[in-house]
N, C-alpha and C positions, 0 to 999 in steps of 0.2 A: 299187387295190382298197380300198374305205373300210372301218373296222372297224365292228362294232358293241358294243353296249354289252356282253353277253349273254358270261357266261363269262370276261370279262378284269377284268385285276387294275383297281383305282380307287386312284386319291391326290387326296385334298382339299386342294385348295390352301389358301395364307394369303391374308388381304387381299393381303399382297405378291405372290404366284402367282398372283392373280387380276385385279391392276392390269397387270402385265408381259403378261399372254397377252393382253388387252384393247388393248395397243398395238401387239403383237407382230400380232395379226389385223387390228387397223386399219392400219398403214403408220406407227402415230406413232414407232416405233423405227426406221424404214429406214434403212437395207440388212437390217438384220433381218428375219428372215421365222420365226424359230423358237428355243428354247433353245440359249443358245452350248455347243458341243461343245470338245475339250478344248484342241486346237489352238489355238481364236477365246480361249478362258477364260486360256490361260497367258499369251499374249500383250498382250491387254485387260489384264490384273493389271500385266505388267512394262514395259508399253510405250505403253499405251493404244491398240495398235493390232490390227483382225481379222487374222484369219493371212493375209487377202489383202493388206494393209498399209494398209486404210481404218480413217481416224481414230475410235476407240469406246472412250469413257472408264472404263465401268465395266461388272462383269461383270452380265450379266442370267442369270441361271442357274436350274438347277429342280431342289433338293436331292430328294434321297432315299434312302434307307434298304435296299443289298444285299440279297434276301431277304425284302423284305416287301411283294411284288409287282410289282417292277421287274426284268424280265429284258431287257437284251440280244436281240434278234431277235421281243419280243412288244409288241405294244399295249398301251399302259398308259390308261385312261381317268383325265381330268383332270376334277374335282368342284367344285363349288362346298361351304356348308357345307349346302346345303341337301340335296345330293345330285342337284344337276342336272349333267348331261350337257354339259359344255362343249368337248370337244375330245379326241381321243387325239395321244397322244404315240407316233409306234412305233421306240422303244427302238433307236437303232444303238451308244452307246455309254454306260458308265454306268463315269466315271473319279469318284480319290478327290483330294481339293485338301489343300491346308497353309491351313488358316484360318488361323493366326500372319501365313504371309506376305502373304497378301489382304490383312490390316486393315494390315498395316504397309504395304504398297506401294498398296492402293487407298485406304485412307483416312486413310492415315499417323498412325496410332495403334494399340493393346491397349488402352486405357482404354475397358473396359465403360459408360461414360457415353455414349460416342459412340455414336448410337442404331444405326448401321450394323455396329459391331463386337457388339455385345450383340447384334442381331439375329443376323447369322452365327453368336456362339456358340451360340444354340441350334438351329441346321441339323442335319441329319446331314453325315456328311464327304464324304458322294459327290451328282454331280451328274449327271445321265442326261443324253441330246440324243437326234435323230432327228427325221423328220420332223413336222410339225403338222400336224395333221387338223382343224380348228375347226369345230365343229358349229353351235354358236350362241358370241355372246360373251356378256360375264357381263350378267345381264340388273339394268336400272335402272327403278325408275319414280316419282322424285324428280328434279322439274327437265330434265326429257325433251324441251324443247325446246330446252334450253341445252347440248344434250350431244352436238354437233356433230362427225364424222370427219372425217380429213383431209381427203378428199376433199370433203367437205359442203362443208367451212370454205375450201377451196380455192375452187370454185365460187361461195361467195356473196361474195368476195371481188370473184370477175371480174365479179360482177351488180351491184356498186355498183362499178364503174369504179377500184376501187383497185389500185394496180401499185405500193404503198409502203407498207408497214403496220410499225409497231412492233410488240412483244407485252412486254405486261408481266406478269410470273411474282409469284404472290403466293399466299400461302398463310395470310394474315393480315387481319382487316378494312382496310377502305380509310378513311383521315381524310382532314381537308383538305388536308396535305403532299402523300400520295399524290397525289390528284386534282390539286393543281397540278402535280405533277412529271410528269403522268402527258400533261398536257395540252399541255405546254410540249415534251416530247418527240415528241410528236404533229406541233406546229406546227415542231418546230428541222427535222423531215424533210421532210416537207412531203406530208402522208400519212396515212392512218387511224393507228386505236387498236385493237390484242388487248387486251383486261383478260382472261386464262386463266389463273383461280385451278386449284390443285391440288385434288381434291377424291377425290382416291385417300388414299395415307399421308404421314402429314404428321409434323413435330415430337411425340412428347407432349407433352400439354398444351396444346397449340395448340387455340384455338376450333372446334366441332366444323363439317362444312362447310355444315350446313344452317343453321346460325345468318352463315355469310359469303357464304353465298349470297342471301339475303332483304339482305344489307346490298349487297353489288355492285348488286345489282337495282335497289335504291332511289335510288342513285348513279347508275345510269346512266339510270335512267327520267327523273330529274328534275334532274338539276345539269351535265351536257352535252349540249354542243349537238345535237339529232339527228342524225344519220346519219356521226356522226362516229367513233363507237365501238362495237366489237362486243363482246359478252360471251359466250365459251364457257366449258366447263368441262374438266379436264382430267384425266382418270384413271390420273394417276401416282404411282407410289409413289417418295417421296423417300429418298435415302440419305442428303441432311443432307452430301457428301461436298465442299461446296464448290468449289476449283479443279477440281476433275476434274466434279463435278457440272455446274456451271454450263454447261459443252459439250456435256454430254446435256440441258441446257434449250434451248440453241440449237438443238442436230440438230432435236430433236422441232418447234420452234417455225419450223423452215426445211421440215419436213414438211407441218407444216399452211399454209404459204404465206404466212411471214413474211420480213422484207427485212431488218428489226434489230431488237433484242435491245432492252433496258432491264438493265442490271448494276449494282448498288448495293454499296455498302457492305458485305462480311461474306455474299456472297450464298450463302445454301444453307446456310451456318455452322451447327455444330450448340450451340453457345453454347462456355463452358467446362469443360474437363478436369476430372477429380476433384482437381487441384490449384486450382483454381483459374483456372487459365491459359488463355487461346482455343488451339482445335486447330488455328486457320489465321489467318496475319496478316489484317488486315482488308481490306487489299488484293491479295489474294490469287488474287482471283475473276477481278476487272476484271485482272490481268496476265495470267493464264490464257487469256480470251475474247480479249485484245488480240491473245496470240501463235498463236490458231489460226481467228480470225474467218474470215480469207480462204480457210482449207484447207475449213470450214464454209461458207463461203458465206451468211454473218450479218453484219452489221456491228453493230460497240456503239455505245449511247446509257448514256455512263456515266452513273450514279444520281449526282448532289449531292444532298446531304442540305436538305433546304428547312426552313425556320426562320419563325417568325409576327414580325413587329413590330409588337408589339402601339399603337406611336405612329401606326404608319402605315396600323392595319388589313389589312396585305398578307404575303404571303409571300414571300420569296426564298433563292434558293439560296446556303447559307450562307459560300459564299465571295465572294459578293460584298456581302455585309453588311460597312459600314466598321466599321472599328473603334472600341471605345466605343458603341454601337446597342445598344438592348437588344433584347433577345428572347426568347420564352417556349416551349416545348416541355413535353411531357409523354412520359416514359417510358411502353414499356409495360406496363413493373412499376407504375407510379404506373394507368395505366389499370387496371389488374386490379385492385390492392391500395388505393388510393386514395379510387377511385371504385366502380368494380363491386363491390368486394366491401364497400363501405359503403352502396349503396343510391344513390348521388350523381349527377344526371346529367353527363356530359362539358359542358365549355363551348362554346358554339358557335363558337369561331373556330378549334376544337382538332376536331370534328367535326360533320359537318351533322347537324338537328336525328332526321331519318328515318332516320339510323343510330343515332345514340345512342339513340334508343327502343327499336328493335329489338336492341341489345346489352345496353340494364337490363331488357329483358323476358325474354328469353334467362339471364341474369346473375345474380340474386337475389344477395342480399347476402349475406356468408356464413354469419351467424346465421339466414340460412332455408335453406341447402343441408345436402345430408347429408354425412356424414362418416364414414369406416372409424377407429376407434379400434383399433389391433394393441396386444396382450401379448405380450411375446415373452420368453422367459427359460425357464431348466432348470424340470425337475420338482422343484415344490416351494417355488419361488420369490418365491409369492403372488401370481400371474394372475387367478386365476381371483378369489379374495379380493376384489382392489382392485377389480375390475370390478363385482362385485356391488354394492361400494358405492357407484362409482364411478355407476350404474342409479341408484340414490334421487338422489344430489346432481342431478345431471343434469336428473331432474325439477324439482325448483326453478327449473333455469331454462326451462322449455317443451320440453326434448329429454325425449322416450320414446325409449328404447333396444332393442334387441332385443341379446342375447347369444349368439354362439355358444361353445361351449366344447369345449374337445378332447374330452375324455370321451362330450359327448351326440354331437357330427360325426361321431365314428366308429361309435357305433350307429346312425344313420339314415342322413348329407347322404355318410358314405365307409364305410359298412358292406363289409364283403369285401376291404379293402384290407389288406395286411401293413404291415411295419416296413422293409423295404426303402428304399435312398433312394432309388428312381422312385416306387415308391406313397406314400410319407413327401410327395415332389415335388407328386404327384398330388391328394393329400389337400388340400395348402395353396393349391393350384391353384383348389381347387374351393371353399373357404373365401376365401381371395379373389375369385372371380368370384360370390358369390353377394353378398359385402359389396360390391363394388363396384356391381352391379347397386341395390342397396340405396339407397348413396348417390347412384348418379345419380338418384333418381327423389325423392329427399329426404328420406330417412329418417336413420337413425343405427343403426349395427353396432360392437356390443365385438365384438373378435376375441380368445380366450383360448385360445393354441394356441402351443408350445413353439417349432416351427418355425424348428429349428436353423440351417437353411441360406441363408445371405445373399440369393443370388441369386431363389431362387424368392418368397422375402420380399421385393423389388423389384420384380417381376412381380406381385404382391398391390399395392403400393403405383401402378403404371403403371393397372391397372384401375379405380382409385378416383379417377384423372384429378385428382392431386394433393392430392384433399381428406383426407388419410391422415397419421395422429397416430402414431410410430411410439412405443411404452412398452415399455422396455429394461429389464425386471425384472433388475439384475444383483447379484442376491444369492449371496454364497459360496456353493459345490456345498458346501463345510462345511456352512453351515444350512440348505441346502437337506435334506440327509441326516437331518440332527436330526429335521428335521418328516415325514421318511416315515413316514404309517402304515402304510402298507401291504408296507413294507420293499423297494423295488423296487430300490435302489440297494443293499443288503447282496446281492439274490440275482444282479443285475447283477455284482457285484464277484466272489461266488463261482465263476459261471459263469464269468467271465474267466479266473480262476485252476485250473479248472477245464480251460480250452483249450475251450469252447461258449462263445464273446460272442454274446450275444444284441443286441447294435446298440441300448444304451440309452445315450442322449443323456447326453453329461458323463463317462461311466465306458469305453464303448470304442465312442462314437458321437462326433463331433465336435461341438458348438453353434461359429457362426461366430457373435459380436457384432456388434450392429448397428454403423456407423462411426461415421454420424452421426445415433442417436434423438433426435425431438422433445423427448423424456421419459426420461427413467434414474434408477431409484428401487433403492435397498439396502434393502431393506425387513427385514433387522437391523438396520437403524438410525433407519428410519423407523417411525411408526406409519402404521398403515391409515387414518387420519382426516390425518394429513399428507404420505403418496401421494397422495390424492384430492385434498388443495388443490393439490400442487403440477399435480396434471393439468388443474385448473382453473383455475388461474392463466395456463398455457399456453392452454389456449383462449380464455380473453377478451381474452390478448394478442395472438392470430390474427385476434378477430373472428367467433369460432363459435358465442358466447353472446355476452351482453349483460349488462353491470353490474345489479346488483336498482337497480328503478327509473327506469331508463332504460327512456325509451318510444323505439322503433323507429319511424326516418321514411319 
């Protein structure tokens, strides 16, 4: 019997709830057919396997929250954010998990760096299952020919006579490495080419997918050979979880009616720890895919890393470069930070000419993107001060600013919101995503809001898609108290003492310090005219302004 909409409880999915049911209704998860229940979840965490003992790396689950319309025995309707109608869930079991052991056993860390453990901390702790009812899937209309199902991609597979196809996983523009590696893999099998970039969830920070999808495109329209390579697109949400990862890149990619894999270096990696450190050896991936290819039914084409000589005009895989040979590379970071964010175009033996157009057009340099400016620090501190001035300097160099500030946000942009830390949460939520919004379109946002709590100040910094200045006003709660006029720290103190804490920030609220600000000013020891150099010192060292008198190329 099917539900309908009318009367049952809704849950809006994440992009992530929304990429998973999208695979889960196409076949690209199979043996999957619905949200894992608890049995397939405990075992996927401890073992990587369903409770029928089929190989599945990591958990596909669908959090939610006891009591806030998720019951056992009822239809839950699954939303997009629009409020469309994508699917019921009807609720057989709704168990609670140990997030601690998830991240340690499936992504082998607690280090909130790791975009997969950050993510799960912010889940509720219960995960529902039951049947799927899929009404429509999530609806697309960007790139809509390139956005082929398994079945599709199956079928046009058997209509170009192909019975041996690589697929190559990328979630990053393609240079000329790529392309030769990509081609050479092609020919070692003796076989077509998948290029199936990810264009569900990717890294933060990572290029957005409409800017690497006009770049694939131009790649394959012009620089291989016809009918040798296919280009779909893939709506998966990455966990970043590497060895375990990389074997939910095969299933899917033995789904869509692939024969071997492409495995590189660090593949799925989510970079380095808050120490510093990688969260997975770099060959990690390639051991992983080596030891369960044959259970998958994949075979690997390990990734060499390919290398330009620039004597010989060619590329080759860098282990078979003699020794002594020079050769020239360019980091990603030197691409971002180098070139794109100086205005410079790529060299052509580093990328063809139709991509680097389309990625300095995309790209702007960074003295023409916007940027989130955060004040973070106690009341009293001089936020709100330094930013005003911080407004005129600014101008001098071509930035108009807009300010928001705690005081006016909570009359208008969070009017109704308490002191609470969910609405406290809530509040800087909404101030982050209106500055981020800001800055992606090119503008510039002072943020001047106390915003004691680390985390959610991270989440403000993720929306601003790294262009985010973080200013760590860290003046003594001493002279922060001096300067109260409004004495809010004496009636905070007496309430304490009194046994009614009123939850003010520094006296019987916590402030968490930033770890690591761009910017950290004691402004008892600073003057307000040498805050604002030093904030501006920082930005011309980023690249966000430009020297007086320097003309922009």
């Amino acid at each position: 019997m099917k539900a309908t909409a009318k009367d049952h409880a809704s849950l809006t999915l994440d992009e992530r709830g929304l990429c998973d049911l999208e695979l889960l209704s196409l076949g690209g998860f199979s043996p999957l057919r619905g949200f894992m229940g608890k049995a397939d979840y405990d075992r996927v965490v401890t073992e990587m396997r369903l409770a029928d003992g089929t190989l599945w790396p990591l958990p596909v689950t669908l959090p939610v929250t006891p009591g806030h319309g998720a019951e056992e025995g009822k239809p839950l309707a699954l939303r997009d954010v629009y409020g469309n109608l994508l699917a019921f869930l009807h609720v057989e079991e709704i168990y609670p998990i140990d997030k601690k052991r998830e991240a340690e056993l499936a992504y082998g860390s607690l280090d909130k760096k790791h975009p997969a453990v950050a993510h799960l901390d912010r889940q509720p702790g219960h995960q529902a299952a039951g049947r799927l009812e899929v009404i429509r899937t999530p609806p697309h209309y960007d790139f809509v020919e390139l956005r082929r199902t398994p079945a599709e991609l199956r079928r046009h597979f058997q209509s170009l006579g192909w019975s041996r196809i690589v697929a190559f996983q990328t979630r990053n523009p393609l240079h000329r490495a790529h392309e030769e590696l990509t081609k050479r893999a092609a020919e070692q099998i003796g076989g077509g080419l998948l290029i199936h970039p990810v264009v569900g969830v990717t890294k933060p920070g990572d290029v957005d997918h409409f800017t690497r999808v006009r770049c694939y495109r131009a790649l394959v329209d012009n620089y291989y050979e016809s009918g040798s390579v296919v280009l779909s697109l893939l709506p998966l949400a990455m966990r970043m979880a590497g060895p375990r990862e990389v074997l939910l890149h095969a299933i899917i990619r033995r789904n869509y009616g692939c024969t071997h894999f492409i495995v590189g270096r660090d593949h799925a990696g989510p970079g380095n720890d808050s120490t510093g450190k990688a969260f997975y050896p770099p060959y990690a991936a390639q051991d992983s895919m080596a030891k369960f290819k044959d259970e998958i039914g994949m075979e690997m084409v390990d990734f060499k890393q390919m290398v330009f000589l620039p004597e010989e005009d060619r590329y080759s895989p860098v282990d078979e470069v003699p020794p002594g040979t020079k050769t020239a590379d360019i980091s990603g970071t030197e691409v971002r930070d180098k070139y794109l964010a100086r205005g410079l175009q790529l060299p052509e033996w580093f990328s063809r000419p139709a991509v680097a157009e389309i990625l300095n057009e995309t790209n702007p340099p960074r003295f023409r993107q916007g940027i989130t400016i955060w004040f973070t620090g106690l009341s009293g501190s001089g936020k709100s001060t330094i930013a005003h001035a911080l407004i005129e300097r600014l101008a001098e160099f071509g930035r108009n600013c807009s300010l928001l500030d705690g005081d006016e946000i909570r009359t208008h942009l969070s009017k109704g919101l308490g002191f609470s830390k969910e609405d406290r949460d809530t509040n800087i939520r909404r101030v982050g995503y209106v500055a981020g919004l800001v800055a992606l379109h090119g503008g510039t946002t002072l943020c001047s809001v106390i915003s004691p709590y680390r985390a959610v100040r991270d989440e403000a910094r993720k929306i601003s898609r790294g262009n985010f200045i973080e200013v760590y006003c860290s003046t003594p709660i001493e002279v922060c108290e001096e300067r109260d006029v409004k004495g809010m720290y004496s009636k905070a103190r007496a309430a304490l003492a009194a046994g009614k804490p009123m939850g003010f920030t520094g006296v019987d609220d916590p402030y968490e310090p930033p770890l690591n600000p761009e910017v950290s000013l004691d402004t008892s020891k600073l003057s307000v005219a040498e805050c604002v150099d030093t904030i501006v010192n920082k930005l011309l060292s980023l690249g966000y302004i430009l020297p007086h008198g320097h003309i922009a190329e």
